[in-house]
PyMOL Python script that loads the backbone (N, CA, C, O; Angstrom):
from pymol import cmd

cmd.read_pdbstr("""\
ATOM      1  N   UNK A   1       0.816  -1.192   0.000  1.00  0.00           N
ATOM      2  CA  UNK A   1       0.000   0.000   0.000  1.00  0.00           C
ATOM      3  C   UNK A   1       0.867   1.266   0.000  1.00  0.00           C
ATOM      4  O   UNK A   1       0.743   1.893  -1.052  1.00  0.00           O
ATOM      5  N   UNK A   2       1.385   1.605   0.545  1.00  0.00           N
ATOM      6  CA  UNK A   2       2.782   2.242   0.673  1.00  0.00           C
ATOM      7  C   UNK A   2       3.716   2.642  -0.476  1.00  0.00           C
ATOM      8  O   UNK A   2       4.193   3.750  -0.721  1.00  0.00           O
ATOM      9  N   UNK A   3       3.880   1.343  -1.196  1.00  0.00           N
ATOM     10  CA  UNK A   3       4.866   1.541  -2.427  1.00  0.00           C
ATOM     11  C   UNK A   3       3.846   2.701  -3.221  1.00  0.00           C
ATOM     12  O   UNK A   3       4.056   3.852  -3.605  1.00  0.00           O
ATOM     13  N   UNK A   4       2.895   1.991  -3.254  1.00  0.00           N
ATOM     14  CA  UNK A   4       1.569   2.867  -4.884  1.00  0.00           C
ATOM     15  C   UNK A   4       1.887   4.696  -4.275  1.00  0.00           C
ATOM     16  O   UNK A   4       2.192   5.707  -4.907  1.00  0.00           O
ATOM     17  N   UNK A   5       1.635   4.455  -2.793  1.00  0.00           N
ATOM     18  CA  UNK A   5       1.686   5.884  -2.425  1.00  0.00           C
ATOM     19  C   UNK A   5       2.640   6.421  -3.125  1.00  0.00           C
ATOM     20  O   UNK A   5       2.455   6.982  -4.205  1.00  0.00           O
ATOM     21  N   UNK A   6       3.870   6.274  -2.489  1.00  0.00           N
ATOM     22  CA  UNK A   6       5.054   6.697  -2.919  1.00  0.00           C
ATOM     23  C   UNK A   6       4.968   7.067  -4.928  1.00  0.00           C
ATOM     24  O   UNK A   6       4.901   8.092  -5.606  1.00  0.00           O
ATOM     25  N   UNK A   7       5.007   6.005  -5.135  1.00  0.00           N
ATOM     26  CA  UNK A   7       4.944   6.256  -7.096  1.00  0.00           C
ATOM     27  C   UNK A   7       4.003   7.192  -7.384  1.00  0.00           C
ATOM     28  O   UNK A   7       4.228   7.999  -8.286  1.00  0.00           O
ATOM     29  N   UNK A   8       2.967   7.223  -6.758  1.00  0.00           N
ATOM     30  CA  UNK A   8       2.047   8.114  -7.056  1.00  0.00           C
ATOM     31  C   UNK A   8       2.257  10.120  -6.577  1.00  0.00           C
ATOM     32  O   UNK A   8       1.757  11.157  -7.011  1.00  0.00           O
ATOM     33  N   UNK A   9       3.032   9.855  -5.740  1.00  0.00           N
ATOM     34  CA  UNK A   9       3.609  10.777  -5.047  1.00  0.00           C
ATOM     35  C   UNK A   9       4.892  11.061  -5.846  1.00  0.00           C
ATOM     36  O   UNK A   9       5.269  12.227  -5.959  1.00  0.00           O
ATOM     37  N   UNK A  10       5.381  10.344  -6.243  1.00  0.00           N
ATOM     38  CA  UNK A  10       6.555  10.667  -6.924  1.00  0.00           C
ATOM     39  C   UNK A  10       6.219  10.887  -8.503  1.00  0.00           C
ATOM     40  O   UNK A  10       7.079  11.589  -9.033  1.00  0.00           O
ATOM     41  N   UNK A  11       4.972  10.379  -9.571  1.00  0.00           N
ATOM     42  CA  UNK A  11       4.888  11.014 -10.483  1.00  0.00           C
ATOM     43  C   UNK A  11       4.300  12.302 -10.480  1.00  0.00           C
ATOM     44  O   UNK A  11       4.673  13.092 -11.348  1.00  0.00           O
ATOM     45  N   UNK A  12       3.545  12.610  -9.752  1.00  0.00           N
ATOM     46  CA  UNK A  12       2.777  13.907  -9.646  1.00  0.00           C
ATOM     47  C   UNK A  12       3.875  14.998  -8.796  1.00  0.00           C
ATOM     48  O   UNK A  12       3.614  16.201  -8.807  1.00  0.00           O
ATOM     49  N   UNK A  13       5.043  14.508  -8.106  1.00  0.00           N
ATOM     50  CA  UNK A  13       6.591  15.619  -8.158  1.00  0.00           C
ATOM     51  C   UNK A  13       6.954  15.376  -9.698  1.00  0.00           C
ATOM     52  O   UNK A  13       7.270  16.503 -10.078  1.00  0.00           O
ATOM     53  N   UNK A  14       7.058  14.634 -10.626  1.00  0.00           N
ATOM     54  CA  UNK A  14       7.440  14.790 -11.994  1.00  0.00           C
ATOM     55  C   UNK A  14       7.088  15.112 -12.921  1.00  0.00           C
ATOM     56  O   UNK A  14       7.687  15.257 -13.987  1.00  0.00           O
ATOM     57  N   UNK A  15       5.772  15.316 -12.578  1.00  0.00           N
ATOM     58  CA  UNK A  15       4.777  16.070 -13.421  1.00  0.00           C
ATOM     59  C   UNK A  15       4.481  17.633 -13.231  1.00  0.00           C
ATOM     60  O   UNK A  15       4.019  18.473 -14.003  1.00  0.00           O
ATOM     61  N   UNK A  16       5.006  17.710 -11.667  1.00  0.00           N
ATOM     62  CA  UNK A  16       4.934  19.145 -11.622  1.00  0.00           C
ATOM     63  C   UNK A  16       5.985  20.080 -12.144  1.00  0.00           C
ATOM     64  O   UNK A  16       5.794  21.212 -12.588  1.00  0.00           O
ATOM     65  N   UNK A  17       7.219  19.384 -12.015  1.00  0.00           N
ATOM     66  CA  UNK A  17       8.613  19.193 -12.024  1.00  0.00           C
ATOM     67  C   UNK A  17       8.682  19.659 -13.700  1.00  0.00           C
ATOM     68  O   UNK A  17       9.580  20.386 -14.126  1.00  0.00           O
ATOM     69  N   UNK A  18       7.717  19.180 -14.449  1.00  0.00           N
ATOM     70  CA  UNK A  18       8.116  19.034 -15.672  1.00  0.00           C
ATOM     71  C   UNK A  18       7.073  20.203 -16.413  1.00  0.00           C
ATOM     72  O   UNK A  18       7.206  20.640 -17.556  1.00  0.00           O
ATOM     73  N   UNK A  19       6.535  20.390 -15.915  1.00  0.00           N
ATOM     74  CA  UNK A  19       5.169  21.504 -15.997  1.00  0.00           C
ATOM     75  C   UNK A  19       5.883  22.861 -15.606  1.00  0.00           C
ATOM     76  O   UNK A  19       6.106  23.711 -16.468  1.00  0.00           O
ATOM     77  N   UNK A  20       6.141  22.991 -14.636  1.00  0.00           N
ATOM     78  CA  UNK A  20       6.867  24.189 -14.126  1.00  0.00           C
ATOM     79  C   UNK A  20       8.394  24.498 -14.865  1.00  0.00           C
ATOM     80  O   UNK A  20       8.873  25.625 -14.992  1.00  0.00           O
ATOM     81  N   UNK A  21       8.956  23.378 -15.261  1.00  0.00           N
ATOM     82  CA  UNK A  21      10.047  23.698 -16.398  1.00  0.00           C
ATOM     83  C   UNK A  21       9.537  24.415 -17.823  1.00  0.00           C
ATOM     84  O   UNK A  21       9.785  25.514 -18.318  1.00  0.00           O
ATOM     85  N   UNK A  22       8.853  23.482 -18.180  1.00  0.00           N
ATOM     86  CA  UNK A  22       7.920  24.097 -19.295  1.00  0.00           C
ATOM     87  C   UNK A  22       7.870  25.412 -19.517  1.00  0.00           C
ATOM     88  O   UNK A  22       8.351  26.167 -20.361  1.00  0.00           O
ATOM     89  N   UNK A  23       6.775  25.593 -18.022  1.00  0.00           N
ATOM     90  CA  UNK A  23       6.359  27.243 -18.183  1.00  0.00           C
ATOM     91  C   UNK A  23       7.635  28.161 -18.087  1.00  0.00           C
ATOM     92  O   UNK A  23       7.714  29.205 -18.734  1.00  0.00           O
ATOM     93  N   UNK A  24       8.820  27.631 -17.087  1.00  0.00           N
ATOM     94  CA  UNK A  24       9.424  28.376 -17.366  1.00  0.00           C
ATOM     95  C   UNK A  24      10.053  29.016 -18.296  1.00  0.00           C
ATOM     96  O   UNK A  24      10.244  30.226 -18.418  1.00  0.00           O
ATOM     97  N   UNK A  25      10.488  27.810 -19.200  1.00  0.00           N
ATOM     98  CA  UNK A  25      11.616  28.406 -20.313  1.00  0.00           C
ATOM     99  C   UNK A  25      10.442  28.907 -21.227  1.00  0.00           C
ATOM    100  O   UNK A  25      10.567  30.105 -21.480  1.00  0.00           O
ATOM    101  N   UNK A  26       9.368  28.340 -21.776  1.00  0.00           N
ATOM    102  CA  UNK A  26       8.488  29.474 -22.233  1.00  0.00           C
ATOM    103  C   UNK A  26       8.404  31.121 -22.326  1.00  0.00           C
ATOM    104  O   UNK A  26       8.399  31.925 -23.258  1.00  0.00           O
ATOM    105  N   UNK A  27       8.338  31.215 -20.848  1.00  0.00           N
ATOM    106  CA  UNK A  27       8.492  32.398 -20.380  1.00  0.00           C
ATOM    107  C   UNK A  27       9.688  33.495 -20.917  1.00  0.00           C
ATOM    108  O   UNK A  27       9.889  34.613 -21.391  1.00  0.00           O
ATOM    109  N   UNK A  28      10.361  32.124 -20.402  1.00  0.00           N
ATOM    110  CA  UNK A  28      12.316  33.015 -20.747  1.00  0.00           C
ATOM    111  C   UNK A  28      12.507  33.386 -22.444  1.00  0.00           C
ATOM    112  O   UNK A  28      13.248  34.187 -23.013  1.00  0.00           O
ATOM    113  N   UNK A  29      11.504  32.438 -22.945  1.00  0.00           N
ATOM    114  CA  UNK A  29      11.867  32.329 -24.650  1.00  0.00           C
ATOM    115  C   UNK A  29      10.708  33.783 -25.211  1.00  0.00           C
ATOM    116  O   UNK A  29      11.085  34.445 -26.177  1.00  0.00           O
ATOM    117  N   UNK A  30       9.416  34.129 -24.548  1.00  0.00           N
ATOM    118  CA  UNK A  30       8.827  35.199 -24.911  1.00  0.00           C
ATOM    119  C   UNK A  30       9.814  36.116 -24.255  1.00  0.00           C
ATOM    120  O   UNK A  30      10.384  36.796 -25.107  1.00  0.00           O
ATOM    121  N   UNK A  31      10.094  36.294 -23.395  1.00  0.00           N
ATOM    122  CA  UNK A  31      11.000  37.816 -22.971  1.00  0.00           C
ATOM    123  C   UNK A  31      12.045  38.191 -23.607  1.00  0.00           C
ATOM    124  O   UNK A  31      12.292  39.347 -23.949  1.00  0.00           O
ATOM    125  N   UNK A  32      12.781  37.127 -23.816  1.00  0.00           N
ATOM    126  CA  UNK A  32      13.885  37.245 -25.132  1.00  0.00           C
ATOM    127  C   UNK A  32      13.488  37.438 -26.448  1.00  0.00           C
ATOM    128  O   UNK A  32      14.277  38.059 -27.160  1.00  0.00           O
ATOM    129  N   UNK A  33      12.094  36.920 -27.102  1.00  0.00           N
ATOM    130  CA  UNK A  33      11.995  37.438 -28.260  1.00  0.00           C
ATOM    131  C   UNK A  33      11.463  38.892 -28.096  1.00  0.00           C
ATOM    132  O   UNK A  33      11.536  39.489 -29.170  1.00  0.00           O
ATOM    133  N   UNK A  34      10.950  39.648 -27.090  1.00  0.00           N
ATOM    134  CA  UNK A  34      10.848  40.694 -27.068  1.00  0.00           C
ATOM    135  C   UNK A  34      11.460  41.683 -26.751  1.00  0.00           C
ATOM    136  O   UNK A  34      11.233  42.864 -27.013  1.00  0.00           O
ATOM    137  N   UNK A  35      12.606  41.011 -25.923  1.00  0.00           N
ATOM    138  CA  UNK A  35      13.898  41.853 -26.438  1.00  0.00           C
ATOM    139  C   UNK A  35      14.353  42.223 -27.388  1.00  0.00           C
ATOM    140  O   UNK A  35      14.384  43.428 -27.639  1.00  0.00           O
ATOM    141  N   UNK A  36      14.711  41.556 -27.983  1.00  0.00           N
ATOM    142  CA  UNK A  36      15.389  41.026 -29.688  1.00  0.00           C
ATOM    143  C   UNK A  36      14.705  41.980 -30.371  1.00  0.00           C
ATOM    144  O   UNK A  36      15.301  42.934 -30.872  1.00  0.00           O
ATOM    145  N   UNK A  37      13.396  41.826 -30.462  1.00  0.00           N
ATOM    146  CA  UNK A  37      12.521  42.660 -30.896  1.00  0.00           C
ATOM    147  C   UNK A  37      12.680  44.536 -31.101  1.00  0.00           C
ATOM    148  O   UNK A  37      12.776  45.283 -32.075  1.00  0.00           O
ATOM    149  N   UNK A  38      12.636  44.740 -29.476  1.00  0.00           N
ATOM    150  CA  UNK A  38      13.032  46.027 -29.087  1.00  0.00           C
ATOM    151  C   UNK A  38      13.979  46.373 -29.211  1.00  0.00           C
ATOM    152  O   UNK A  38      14.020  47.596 -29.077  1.00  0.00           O
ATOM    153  N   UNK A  39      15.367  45.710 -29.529  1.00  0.00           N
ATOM    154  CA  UNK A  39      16.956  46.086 -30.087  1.00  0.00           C
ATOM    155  C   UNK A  39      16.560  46.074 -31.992  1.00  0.00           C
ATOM    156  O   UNK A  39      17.108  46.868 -32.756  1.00  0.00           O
ATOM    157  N   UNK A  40      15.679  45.171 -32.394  1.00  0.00           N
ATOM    158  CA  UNK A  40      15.965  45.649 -33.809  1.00  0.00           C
ATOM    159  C   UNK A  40      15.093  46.787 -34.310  1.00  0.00           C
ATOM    160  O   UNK A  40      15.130  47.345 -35.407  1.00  0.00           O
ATOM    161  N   UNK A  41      14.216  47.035 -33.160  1.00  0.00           N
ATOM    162  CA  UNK A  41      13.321  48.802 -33.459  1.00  0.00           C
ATOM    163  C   UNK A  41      14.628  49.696 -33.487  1.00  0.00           C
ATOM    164  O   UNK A  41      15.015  50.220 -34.532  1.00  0.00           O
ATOM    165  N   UNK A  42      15.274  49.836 -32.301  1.00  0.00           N
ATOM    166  CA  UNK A  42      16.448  50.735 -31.815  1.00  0.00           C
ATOM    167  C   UNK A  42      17.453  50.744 -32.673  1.00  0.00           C
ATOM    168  O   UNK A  42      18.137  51.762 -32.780  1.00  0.00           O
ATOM    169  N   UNK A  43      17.815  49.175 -33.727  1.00  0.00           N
ATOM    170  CA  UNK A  43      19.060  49.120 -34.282  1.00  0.00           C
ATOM    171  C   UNK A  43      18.082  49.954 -35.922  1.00  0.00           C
ATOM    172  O   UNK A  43      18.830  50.431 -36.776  1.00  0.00           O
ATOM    173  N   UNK A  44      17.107  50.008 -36.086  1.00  0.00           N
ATOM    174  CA  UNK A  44      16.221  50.414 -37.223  1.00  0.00           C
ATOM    175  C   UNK A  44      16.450  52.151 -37.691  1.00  0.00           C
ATOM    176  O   UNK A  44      16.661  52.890 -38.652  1.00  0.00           O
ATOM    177  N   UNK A  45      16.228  52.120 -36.220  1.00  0.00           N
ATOM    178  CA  UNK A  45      15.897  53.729 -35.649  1.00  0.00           C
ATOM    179  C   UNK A  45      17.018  54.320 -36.456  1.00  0.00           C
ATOM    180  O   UNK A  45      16.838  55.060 -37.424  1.00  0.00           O
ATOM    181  N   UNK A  46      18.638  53.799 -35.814  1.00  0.00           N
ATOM    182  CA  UNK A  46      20.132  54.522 -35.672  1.00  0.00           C
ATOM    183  C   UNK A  46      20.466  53.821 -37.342  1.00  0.00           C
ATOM    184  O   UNK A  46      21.540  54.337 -37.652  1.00  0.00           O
ATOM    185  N   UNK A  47      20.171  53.216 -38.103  1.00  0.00           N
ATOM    186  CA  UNK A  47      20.305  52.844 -39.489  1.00  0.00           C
ATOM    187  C   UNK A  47      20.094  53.955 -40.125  1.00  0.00           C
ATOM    188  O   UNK A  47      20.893  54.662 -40.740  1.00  0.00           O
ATOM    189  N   UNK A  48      18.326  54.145 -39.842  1.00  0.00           N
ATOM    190  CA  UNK A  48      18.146  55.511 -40.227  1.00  0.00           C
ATOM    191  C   UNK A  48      18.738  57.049 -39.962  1.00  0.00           C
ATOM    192  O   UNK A  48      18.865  57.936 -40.805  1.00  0.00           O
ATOM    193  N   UNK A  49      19.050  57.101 -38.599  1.00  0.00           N
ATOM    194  CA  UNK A  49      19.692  58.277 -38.538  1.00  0.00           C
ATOM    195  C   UNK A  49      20.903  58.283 -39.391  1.00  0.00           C
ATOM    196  O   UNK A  49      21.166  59.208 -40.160  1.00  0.00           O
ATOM    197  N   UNK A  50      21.705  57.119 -39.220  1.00  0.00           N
ATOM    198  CA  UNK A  50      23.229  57.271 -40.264  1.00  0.00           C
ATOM    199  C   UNK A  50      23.208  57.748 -41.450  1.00  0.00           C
ATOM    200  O   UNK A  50      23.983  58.588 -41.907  1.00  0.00           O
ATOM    201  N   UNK A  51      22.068  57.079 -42.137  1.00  0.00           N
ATOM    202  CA  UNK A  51      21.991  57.190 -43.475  1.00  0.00           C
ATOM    203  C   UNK A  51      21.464  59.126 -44.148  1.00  0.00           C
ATOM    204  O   UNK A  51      21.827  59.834 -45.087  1.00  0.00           O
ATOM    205  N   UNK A  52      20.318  59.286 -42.832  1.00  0.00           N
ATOM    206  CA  UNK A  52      20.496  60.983 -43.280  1.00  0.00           C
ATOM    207  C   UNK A  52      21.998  61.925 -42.464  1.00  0.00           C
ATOM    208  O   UNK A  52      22.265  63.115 -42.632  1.00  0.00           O
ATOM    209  N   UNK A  53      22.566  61.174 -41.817  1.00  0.00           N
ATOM    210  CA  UNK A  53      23.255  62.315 -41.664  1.00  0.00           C
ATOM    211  C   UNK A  53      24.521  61.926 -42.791  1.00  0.00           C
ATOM    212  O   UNK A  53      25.366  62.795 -43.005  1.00  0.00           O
ATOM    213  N   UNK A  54      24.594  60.938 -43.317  1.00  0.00           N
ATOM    214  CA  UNK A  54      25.546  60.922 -44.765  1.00  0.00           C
ATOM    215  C   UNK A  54      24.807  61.993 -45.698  1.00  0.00           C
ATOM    216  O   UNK A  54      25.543  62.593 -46.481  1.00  0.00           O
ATOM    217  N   UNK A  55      23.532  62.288 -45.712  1.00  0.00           N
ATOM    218  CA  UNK A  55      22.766  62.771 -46.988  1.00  0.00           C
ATOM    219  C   UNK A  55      22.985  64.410 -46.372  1.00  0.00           C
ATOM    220  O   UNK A  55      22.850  65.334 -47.173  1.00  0.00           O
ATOM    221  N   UNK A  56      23.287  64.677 -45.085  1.00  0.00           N
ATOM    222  CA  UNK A  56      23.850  65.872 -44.255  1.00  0.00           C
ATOM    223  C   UNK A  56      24.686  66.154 -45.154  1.00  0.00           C
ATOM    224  O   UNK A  56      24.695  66.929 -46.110  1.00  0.00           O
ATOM    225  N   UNK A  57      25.542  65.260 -44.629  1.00  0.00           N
ATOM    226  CA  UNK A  57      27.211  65.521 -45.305  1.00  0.00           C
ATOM    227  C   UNK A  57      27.551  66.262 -46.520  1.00  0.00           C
ATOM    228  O   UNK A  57      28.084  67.339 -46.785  1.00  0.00           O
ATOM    229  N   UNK A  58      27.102  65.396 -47.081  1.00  0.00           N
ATOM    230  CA  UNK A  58      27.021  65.494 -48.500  1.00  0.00           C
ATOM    231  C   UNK A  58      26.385  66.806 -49.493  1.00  0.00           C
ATOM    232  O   UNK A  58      26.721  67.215 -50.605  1.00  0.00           O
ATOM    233  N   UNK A  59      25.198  67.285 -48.422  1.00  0.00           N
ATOM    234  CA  UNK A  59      24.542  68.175 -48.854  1.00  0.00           C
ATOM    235  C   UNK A  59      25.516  69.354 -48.467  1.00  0.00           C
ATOM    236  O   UNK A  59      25.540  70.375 -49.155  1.00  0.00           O
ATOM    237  N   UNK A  60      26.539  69.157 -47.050  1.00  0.00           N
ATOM    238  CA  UNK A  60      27.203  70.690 -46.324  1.00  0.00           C
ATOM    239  C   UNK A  60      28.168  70.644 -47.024  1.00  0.00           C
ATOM    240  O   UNK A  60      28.686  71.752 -47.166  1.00  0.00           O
ATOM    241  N   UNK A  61      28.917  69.412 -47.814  1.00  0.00           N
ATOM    242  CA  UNK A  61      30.390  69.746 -48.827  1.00  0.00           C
ATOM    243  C   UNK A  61      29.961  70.286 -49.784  1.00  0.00           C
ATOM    244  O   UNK A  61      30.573  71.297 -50.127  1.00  0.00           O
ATOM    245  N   UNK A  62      28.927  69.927 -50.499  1.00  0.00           N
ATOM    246  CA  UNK A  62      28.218  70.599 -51.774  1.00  0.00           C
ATOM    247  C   UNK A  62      27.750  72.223 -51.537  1.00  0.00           C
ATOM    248  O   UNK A  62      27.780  73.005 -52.488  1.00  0.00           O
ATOM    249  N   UNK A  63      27.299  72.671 -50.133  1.00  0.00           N
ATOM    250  CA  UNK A  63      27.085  74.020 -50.099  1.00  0.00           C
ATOM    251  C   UNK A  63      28.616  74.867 -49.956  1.00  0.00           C
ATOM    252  O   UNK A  63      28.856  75.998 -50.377  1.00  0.00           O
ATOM    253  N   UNK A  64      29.543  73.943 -49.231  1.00  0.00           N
ATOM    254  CA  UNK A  64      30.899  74.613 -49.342  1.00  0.00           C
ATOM    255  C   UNK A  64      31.374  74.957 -50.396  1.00  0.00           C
ATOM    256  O   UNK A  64      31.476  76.122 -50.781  1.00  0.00           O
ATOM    257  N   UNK A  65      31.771  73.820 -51.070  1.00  0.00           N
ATOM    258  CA  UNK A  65      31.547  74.133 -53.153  1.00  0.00           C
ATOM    259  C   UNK A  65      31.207  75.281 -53.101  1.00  0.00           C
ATOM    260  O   UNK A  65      31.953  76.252 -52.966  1.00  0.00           O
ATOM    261  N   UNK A  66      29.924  75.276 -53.213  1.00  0.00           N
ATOM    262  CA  UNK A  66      29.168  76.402 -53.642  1.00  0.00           C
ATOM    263  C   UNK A  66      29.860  78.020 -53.262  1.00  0.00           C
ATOM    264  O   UNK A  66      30.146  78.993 -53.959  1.00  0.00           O
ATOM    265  N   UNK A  67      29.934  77.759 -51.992  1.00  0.00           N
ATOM    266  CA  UNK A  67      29.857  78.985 -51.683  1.00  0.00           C
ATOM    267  C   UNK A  67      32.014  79.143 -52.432  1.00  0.00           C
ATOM    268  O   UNK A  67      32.045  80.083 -53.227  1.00  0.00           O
ATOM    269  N   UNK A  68      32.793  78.780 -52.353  1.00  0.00           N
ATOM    270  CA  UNK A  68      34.067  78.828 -52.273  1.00  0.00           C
ATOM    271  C   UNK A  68      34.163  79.268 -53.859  1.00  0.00           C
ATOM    272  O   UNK A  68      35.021  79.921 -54.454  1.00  0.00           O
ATOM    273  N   UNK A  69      33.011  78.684 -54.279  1.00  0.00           N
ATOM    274  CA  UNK A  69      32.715  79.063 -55.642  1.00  0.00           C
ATOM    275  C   UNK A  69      32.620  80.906 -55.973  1.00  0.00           C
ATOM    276  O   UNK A  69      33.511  81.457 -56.619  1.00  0.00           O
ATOM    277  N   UNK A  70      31.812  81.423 -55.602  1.00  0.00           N
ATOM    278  CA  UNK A  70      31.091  82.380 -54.948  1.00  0.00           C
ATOM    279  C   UNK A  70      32.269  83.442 -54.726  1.00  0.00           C
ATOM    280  O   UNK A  70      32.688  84.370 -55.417  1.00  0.00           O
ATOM    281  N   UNK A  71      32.633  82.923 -53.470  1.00  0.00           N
ATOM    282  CA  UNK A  71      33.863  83.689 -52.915  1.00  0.00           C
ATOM    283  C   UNK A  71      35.086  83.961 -54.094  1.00  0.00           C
ATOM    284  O   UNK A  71      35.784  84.966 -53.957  1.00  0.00           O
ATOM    285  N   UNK A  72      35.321  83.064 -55.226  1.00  0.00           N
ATOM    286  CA  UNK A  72      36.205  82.850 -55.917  1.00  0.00           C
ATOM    287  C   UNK A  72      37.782  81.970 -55.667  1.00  0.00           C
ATOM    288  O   UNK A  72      38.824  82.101 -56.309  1.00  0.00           O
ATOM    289  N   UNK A  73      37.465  80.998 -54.412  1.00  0.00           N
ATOM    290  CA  UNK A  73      37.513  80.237 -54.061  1.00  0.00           C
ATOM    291  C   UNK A  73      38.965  80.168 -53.004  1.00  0.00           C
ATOM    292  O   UNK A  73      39.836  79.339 -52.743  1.00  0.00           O
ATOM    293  N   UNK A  74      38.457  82.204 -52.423  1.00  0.00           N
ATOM    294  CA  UNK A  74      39.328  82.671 -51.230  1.00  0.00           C
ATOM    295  C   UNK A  74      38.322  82.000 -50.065  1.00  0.00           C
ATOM    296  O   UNK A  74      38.718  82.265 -48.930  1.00  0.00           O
ATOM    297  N   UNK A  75      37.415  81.393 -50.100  1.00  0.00           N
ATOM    298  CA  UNK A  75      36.848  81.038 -48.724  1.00  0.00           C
ATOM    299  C   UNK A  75      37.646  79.965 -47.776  1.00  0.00           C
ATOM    300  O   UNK A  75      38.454  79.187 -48.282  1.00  0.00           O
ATOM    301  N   UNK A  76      37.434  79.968 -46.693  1.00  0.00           N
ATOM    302  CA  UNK A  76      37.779  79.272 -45.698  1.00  0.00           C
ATOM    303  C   UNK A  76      39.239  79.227 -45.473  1.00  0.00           C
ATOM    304  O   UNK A  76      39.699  78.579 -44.532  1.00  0.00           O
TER     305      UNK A  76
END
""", "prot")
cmd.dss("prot")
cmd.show_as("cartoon", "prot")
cmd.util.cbc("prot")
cmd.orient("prot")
């Protein structure tokens, strides 16, 4: 009578055992994809900023041109 206890007692610790693992890494695996997530908004974001401040650049050497032009190319 005793033994059944025990097995019975001991699958339902392995079942909980195995249930509560479950949920855990579940858990761990949504928080990480929503990390991941929120770094490739942020890595999106700073892509974009790079790319206009090259189109910056580009636009302030071209007004230098310009102007050095202008000046007769005593500027700066």
């Amino acid at each position: 009578m005793f033994a059944q206890a025990e097995v019975v007692v001991g699958l339902l610790s392995l079942l909980g055992t195995l249930i509560g693992s479950v949920t855990g890494i579940l858990a761990a695996n949504r928080l990480t994809n929503f990390r991941i997530s929120q770094l490739e908004k942020k890595v999106e974001k700073h892509n974009h900023l790079v790319e206009r401040v090259a189109i910056v650049e580009n636009s302030v050497k071209s007004a230098h041109h310009r102007i050095d032009d202008i000046e007769g190319g005593t500027g700066r």
